[in-house]
C-alpha positions as CSV (number, residue, x, y, z in Angstrom):
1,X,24.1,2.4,-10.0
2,X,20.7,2.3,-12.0
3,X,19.6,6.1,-12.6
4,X,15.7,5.4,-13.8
5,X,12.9,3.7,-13.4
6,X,10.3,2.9,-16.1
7,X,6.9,2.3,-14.9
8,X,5.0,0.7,-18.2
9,X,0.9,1.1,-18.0
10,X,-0.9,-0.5,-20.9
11,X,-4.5,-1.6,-21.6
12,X,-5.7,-4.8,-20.4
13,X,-7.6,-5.2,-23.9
14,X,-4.9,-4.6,-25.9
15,X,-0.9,-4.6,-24.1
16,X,1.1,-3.2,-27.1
17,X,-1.0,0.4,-26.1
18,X,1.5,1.4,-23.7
19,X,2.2,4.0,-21.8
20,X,5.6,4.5,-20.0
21,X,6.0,6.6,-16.8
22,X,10.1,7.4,-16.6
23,X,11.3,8.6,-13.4
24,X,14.7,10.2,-11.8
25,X,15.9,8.3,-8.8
26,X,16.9,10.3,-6.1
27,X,20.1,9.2,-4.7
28,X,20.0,8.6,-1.3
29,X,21.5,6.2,1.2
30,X,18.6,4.2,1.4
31,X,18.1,4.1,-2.2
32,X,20.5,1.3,-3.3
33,X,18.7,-1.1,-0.5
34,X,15.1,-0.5,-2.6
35,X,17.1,-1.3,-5.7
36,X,18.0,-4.1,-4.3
37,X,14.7,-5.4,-3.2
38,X,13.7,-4.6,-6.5
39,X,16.3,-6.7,-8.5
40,X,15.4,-9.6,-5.8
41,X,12.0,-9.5,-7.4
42,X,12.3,-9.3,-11.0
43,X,15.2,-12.1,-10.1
44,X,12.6,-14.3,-8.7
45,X,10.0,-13.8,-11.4
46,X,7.6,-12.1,-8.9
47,X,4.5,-10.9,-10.7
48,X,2.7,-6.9,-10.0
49,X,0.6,-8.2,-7.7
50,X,-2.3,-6.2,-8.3
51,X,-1.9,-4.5,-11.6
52,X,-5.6,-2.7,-11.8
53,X,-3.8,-0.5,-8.6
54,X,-5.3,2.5,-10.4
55,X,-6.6,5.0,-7.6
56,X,-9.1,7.9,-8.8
57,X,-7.0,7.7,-12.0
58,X,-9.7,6.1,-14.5
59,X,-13.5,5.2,-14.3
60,X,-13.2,1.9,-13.5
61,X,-13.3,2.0,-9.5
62,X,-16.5,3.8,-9.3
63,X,-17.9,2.9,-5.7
64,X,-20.4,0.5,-7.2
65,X,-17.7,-1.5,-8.3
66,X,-15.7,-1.0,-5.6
67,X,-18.3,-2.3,-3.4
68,X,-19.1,-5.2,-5.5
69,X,-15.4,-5.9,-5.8
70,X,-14.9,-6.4,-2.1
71,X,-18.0,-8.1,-1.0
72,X,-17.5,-10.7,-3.9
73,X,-13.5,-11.3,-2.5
74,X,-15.4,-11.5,1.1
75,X,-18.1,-13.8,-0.1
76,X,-15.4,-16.0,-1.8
77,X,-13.5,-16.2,1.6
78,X,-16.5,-17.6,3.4
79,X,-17.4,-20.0,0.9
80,X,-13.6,-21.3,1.5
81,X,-13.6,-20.8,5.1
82,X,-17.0,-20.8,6.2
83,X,-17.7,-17.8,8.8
84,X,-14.4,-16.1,8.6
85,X,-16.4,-12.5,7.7
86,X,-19.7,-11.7,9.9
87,X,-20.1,-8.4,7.5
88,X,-19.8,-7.1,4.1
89,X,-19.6,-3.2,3.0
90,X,-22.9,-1.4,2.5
91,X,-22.1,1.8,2.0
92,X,-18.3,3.0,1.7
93,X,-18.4,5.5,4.2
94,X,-19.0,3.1,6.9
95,X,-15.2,3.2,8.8
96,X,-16.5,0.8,11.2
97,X,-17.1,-2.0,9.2
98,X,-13.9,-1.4,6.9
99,X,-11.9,-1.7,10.7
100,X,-14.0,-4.6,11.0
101,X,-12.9,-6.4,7.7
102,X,-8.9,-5.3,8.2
103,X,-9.1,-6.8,11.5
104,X,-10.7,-10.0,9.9
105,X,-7.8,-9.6,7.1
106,X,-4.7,-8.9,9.9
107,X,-6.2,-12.1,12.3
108,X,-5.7,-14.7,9.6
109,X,-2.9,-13.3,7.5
110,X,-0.9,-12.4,10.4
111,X,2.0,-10.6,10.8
112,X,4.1,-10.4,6.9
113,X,5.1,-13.7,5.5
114,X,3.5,-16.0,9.6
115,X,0.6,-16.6,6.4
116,X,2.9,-19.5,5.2
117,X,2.5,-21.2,8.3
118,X,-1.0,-21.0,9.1
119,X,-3.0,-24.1,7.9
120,X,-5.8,-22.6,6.7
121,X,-4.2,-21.6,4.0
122,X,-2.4,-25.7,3.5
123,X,-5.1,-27.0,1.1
124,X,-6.1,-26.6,-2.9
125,X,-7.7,-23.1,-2.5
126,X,-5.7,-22.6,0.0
127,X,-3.7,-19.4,-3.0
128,X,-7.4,-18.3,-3.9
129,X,-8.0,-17.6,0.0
130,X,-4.4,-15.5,0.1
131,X,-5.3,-13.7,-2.6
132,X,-9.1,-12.6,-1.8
133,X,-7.6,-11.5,1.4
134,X,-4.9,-9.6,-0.4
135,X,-7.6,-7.7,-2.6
136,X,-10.2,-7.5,0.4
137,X,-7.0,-5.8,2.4
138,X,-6.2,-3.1,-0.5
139,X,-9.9,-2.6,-1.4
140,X,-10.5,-1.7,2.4
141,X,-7.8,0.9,1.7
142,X,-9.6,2.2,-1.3
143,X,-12.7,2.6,0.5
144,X,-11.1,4.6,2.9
145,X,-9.5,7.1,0.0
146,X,-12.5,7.0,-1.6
147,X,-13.1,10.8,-0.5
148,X,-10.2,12.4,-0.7
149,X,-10.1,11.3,-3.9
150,X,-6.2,11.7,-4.1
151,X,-4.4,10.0,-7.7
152,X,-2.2,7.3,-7.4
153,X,-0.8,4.2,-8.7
154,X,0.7,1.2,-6.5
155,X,3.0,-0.8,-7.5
156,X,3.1,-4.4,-5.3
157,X,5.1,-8.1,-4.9
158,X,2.7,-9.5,-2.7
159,X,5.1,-12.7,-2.8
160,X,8.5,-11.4,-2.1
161,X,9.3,-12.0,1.4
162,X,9.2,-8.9,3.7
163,X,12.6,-9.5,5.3
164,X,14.7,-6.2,5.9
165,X,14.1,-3.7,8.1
166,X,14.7,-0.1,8.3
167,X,17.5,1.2,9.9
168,X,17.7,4.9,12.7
169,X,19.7,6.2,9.9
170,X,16.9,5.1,7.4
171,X,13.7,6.5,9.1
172,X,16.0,10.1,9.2
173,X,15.2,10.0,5.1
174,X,11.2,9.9,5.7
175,X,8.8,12.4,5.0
176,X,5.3,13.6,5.1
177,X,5.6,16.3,2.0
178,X,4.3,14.7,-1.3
179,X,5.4,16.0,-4.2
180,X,3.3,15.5,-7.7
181,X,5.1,12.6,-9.7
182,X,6.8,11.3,-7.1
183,X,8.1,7.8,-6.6
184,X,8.0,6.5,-2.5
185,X,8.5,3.5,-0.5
186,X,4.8,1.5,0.6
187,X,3.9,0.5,4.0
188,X,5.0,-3.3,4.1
189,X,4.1,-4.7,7.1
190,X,0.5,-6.3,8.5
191,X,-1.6,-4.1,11.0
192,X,-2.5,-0.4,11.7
193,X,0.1,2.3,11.3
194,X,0.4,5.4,13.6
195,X,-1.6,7.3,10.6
196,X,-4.3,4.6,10.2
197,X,-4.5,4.6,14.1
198,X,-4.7,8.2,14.2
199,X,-7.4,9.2,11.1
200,X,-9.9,5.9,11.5
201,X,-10.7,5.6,15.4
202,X,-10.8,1.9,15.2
203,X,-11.7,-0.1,17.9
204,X,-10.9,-3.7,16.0
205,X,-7.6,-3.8,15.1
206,X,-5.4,-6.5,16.5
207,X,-1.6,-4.5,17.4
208,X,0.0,-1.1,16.4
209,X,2.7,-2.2,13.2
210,X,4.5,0.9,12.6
211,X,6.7,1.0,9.5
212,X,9.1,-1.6,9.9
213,X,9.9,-3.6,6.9
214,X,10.5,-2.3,3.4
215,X,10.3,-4.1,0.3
216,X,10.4,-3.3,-3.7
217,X,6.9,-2.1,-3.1
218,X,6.2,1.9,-4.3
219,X,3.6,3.7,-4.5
220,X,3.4,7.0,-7.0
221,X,1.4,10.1,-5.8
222,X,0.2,12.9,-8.0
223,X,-0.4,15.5,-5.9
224,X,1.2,18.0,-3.4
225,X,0.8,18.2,0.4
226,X,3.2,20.2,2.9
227,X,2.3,17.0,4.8
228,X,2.5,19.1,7.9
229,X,-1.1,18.6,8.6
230,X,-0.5,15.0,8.9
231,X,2.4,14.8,11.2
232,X,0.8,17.3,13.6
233,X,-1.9,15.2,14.0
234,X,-0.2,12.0,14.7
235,X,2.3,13.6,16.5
236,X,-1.0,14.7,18.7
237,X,-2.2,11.0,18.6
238,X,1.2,9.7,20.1
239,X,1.0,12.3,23.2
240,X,-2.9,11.9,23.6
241,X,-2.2,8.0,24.0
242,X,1.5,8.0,25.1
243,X,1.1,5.1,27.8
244,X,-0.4,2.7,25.3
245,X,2.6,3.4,23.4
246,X,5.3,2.8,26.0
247,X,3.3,-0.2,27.3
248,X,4.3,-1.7,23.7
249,X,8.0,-0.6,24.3
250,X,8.5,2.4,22.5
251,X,9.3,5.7,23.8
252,X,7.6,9.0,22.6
253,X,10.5,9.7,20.6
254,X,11.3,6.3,19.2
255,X,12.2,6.8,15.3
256,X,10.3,3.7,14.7
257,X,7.3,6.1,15.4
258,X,8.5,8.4,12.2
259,X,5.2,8.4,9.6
260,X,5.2,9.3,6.1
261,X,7.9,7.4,3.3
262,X,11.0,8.1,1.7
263,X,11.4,9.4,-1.5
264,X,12.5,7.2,-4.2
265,X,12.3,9.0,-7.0
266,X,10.8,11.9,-9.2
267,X,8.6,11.2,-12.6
268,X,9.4,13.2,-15.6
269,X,7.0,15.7,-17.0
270,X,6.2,18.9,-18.6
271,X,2.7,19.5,-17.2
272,X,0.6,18.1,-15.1
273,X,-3.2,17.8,-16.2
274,X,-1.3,16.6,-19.6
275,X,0.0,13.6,-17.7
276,X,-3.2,12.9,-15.9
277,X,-4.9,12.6,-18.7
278,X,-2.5,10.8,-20.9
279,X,-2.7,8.2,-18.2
280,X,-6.8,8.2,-17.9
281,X,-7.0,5.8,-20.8
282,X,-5.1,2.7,-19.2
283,X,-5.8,0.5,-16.3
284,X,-2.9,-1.9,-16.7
285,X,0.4,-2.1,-14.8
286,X,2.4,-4.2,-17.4
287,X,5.7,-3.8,-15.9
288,X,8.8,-1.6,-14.0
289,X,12.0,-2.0,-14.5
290,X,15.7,0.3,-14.1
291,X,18.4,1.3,-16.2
């Protein structure tokens, strides 16, 4: 059983300045399944699918970017596929329009890997499309952190195929708390989670996707939150809107409903404004690998 994890940031300038991020593993039952998922994609040869993932980490996300990023992803999509977005993003702050773009992104990447199968995607741009929906997807995401302003780093393999499913005994392993350094499992399905349906009041998504799938996907977080906050509040959601709920076949106390991630692991450190700012100088994800 692998003990570690090495997350390796470098430069994008220059990838022999390195930086390596070493993490415990937290055993758990659930842990060996991520390992597996994980060997699946180094196996495979799956790339980082988006190794800028750098979140209020380094300067280069600044909103101007940010927005510039996005609406250059969306205008690319409707060059491809004439009239697929009706907006861009003006100002960052605007939820309604980011609802408005996810909902564009969920309509024609559908549900996990149901992409592969629709045609607009069966021609010679058919990867560029994919992929500016992929970055118009997490950038949406970005905008919506944008305030809180919280540190983290994703790591992503966009093209390993979502195909396992937590189990009742899995979702028992979630939490809400987030510990500073530490290593947990990404949302891997397509749509709105119970905490995006709960904090963004939109009125375009297309269905309620709560945490079903798991891949190699991580995400590291460098801060603390009892996450209590959080749970109350969808906990709140699910009784405020329990017959929409149970008219999609769940009951109240379904585990499927469970929000927040399982820990995978714990990063290695002495302090930790050292380590944020031994990390400020990179915005590279080279590489992550066990042992």
């Amino acid at each position: 059983m692998f003990q570690n994890l090495i997350v390796r940031l470098s430069k994008k300038q220059d990838p022999t300045n390195t930086l390596d991020l070493t993490f415990a593993l937290q055993k758990s039952n659930f842990l060996p399944k991520w390992i597996n998922r994980m060997l699946v994609a180094q196996q495979r040869q799956d790339p980082i699918s988006e190794p800028w993932a750098f979140y209020h980490l380094n300067n280069q996300w600044s909103e101007e970017y940010t927005i510039k990023f996005i609406n250059e992803n969306i205008n690319r999509c409707n060059e491809i596929f004439p009239g697929m977005f009706e907006r861009t993003v003006i100002d960052i702050q605007n939820q309604d329009d980011l609802n408005y773009i996810h909902s564009v992104f969920e309509l024609y990447h559908g549900q996990l890997d149901t992409w592969k199968t629709n045609p607009i995607f069966d021609n010679i741009h058919g990867d560029e499309l994919r992929n500016c929906l992929s970055h118009i997807n997490q950038t949406v995401h970005r905008c919506e952190g944008a305030s809180i302003k919280h540190p983290k780093l994703r790591v992503v393999y966009f093209d390993l195929p979502k195909t396992e499913t937590f189990t009742s005994e899995d979702y028992q392993e979630f939490t809400n708390k987030v510990e500073f350094g530490g290593l947990y499992t990404l949302y891997a399905d397509v749509g709105k989670n119970l905490e995006s349906l709960a904090t963004d009041n939109d009125n375009h998504h297309h269905d309620f996707v709560p945490n079903l799938h798991y891949s190699a996907d991580f995400t590291i977080k460098f801060w603390d939150n009892t996450g209590v906050e959080r749970e109350n509040l969808c906990k709140q959601y699910i009784e405020q809107h329990k017959d929409y709920f149970i008219s999609k076949g769940y009951t109240l106390d379904d585990p499927r409903l469970t929000t927040g991630s399982i820990k995978l692991g714990q990063l290695i450190y002495k302090d930790k404004s050292s380590m944020l700012e031994s990390i400020q100088p990179y915005d590279n994800i080279q590489s992550a690998f066990l042992f």
